[in-house]
C-alpha positions in Angstrom: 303.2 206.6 67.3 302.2 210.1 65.8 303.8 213.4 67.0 301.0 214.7 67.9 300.1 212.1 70.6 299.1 213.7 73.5 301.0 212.7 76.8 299.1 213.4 80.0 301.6 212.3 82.4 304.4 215.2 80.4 301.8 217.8 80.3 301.2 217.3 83.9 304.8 217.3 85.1 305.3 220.6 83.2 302.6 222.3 84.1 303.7 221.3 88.3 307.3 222.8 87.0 306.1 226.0 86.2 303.5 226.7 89.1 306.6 225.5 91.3 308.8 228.0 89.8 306.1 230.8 89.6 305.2 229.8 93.8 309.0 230.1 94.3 309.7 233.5 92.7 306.6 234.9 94.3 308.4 233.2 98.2 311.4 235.2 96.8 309.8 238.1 96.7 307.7 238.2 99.7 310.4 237.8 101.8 312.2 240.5 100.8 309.3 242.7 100.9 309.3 241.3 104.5 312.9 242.6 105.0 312.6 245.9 103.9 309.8 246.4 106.2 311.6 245.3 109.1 314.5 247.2 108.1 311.9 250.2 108.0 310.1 249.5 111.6 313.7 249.9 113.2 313.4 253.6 111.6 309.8 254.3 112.8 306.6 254.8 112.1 305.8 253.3 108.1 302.6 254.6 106.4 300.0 252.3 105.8 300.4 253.2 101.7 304.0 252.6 102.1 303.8 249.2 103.3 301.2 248.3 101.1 303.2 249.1 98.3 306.6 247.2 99.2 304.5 243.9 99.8 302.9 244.4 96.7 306.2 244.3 94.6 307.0 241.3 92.9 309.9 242.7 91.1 312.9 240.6 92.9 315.7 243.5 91.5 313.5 246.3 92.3 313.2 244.9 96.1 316.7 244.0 96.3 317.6 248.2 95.5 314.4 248.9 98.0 317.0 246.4 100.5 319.8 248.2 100.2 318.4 252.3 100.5 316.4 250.8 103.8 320.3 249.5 105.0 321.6 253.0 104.1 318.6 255.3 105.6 318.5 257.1 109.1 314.7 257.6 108.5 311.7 255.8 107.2 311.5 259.3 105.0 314.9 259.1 103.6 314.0 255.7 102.3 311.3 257.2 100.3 313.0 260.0 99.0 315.7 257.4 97.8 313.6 255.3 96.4 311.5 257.9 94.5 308.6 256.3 96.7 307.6 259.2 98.0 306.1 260.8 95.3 303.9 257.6 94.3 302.7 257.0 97.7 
């Protein structure tokens, strides 16, 4: 047997690992995204761009600190002033 044999069956079960763990992170994040919106609605009214941009995030820390302002806020634009959204949106 040389080292270099190929092994379909491996190559297969790897590459199923990875798009499993890619598909899981992305779930991850999605959610949270989801959160912080709700979070948001019970403020009021959330701009289209605003929206748009939390359930675009796929960085999981970044949405966990997006979490915990929306927890902490009395207004949909106190969130974005924490968060330093509102000068990109």
């Amino acid at each position: 047997m040389s080292i270099f044999e190929y092994n379909e069956e491996e190559e297969m079960k790897k590459i199923r690992a990875d798009e499993f763990s890619v598909g899981r992170e992305n779930g991850k994040a999605e959610g949270k995204a989801e959160f912080v919106i709700e979070l948001l609605e019970n403020l009021g009214e959330i701009p289209d761009s605003l929206r748009e941009r939390i359930l675009s995030e796929s960085d999981l820390s970044l949405l966990k600190k997006w979490f915990s302002e929306a927890v902490k806020a009395k207004t949909v634009g106190e969130f974005m002033e924490q968060t330093g959204l509102s000068e990109n949106i």
